[in-house]
C-alpha positions as CSV (number, residue, x, y, z in Angstrom):
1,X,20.9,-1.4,-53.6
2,X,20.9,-5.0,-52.0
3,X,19.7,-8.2,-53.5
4,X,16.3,-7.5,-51.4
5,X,15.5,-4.6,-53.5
6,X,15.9,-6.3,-57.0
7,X,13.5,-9.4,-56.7
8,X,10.7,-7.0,-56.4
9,X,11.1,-5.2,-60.0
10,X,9.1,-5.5,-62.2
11,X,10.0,-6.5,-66.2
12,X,8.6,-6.5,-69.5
13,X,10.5,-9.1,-72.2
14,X,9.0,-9.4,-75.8
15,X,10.3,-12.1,-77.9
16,X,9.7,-13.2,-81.5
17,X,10.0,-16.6,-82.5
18,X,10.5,-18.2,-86.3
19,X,7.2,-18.2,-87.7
20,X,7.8,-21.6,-89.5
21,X,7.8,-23.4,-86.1
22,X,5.3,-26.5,-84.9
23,X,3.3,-25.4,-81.8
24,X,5.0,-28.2,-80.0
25,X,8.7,-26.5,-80.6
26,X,7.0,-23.4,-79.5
27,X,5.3,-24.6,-76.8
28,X,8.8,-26.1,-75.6
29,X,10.2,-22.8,-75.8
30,X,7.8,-21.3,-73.8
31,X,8.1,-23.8,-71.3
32,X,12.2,-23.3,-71.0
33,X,11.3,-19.7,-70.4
34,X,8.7,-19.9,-68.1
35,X,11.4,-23.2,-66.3
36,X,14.4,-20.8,-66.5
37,X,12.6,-17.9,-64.1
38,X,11.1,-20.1,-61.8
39,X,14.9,-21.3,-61.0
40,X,15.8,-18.2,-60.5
41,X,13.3,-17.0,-58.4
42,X,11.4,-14.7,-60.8
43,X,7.8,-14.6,-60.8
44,X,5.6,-15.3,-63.9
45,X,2.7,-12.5,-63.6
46,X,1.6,-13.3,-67.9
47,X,2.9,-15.0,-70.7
48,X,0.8,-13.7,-73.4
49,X,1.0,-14.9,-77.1
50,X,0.7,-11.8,-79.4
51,X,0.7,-13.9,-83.0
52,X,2.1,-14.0,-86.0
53,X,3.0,-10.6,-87.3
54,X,5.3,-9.4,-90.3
55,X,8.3,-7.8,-89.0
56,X,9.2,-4.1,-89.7
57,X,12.4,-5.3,-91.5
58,X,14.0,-8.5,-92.8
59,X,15.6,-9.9,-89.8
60,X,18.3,-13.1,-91.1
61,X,15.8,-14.1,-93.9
62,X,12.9,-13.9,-91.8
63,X,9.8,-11.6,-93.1
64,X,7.3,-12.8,-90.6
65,X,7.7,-13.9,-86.3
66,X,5.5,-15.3,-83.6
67,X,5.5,-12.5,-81.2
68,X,5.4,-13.3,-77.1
69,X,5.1,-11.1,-74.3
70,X,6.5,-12.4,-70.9
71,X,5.9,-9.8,-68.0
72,X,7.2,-11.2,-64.5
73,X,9.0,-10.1,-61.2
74,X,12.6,-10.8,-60.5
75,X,16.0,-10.1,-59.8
76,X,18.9,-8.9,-62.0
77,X,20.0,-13.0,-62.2
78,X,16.8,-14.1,-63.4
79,X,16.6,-11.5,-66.5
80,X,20.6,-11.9,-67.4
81,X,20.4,-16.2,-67.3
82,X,16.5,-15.4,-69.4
83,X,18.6,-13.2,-72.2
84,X,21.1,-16.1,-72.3
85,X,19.2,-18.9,-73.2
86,X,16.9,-16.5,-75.8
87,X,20.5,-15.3,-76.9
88,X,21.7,-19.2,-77.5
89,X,18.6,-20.5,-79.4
90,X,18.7,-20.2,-82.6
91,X,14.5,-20.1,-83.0
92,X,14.6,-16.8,-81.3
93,X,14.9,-14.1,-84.1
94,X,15.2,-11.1,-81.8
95,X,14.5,-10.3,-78.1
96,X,13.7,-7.0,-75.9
97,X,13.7,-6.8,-72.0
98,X,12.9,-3.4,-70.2
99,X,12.1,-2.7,-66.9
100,X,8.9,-1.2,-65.7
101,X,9.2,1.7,-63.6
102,X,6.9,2.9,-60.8
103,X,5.3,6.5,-61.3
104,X,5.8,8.9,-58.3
105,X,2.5,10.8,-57.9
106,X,3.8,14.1,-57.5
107,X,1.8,16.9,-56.4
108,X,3.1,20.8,-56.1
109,X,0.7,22.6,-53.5
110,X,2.2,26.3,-54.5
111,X,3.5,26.4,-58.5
112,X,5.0,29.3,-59.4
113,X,3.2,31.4,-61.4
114,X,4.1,32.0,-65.0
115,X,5.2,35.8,-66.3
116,X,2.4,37.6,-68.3
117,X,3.3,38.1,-71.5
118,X,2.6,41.4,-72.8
119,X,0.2,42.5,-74.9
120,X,1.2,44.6,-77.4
């Protein structure tokens, strides 16, 4: 696959942030994020904040996050140097990147039929 093909997927990234923080350290969070993909040529499509929200398990202390969903275009680059810096600050409590994947519409004009089962 070439370099071409990768700066057109598509990727989903959920992140959950100390819950203690001030909106302004959040907000400067955000902003890294959102600064770090535009260098490398990924394209925001939604930042979107999902709240504060126990977490399912006691994660380093932590009983509660400030969950964020960041869905954006890009390359293999941009979502490696993204993981880095969430990996490196140590307001990020945990972190999850997947990549959406485009559903084929596939159609079968003749299926083959099932056996009948018998009746007995």
């Amino acid at each position: 696959m070439s370099k071409e093909d990768n700066k057109g997927r598509k990727y989903e990234t959920v992140y959950i942030l100390r819950a203690d923080l001030t909106d302004e350290t959040t907000k400067k969070i955000n902003d890294k994020v959102t600064e770090v993909l535009a260098r490398f040529q990924g394209k925001l499509e939604e930042l979107r904040d999902l709240g504060k929200r126990p977490l399912a398990y006691r994660i380093a202390k932590h009983t509660k996050g400030h969950y964020f969903q960041l869905n954006y275009n890009g390359g293999g680059q941009a979502v490696e140097e993204l993981e880095r810096h969430l990996r490196l600050s140590e307001d990020v409590v945990r972190f999850l990147t997947v990549r959406e994947i485009q559903r084929r519409d596939i159609r079968v004009e003749n299926p083959t039929p099932r056996p009948q089962e018998a009746i007995v």
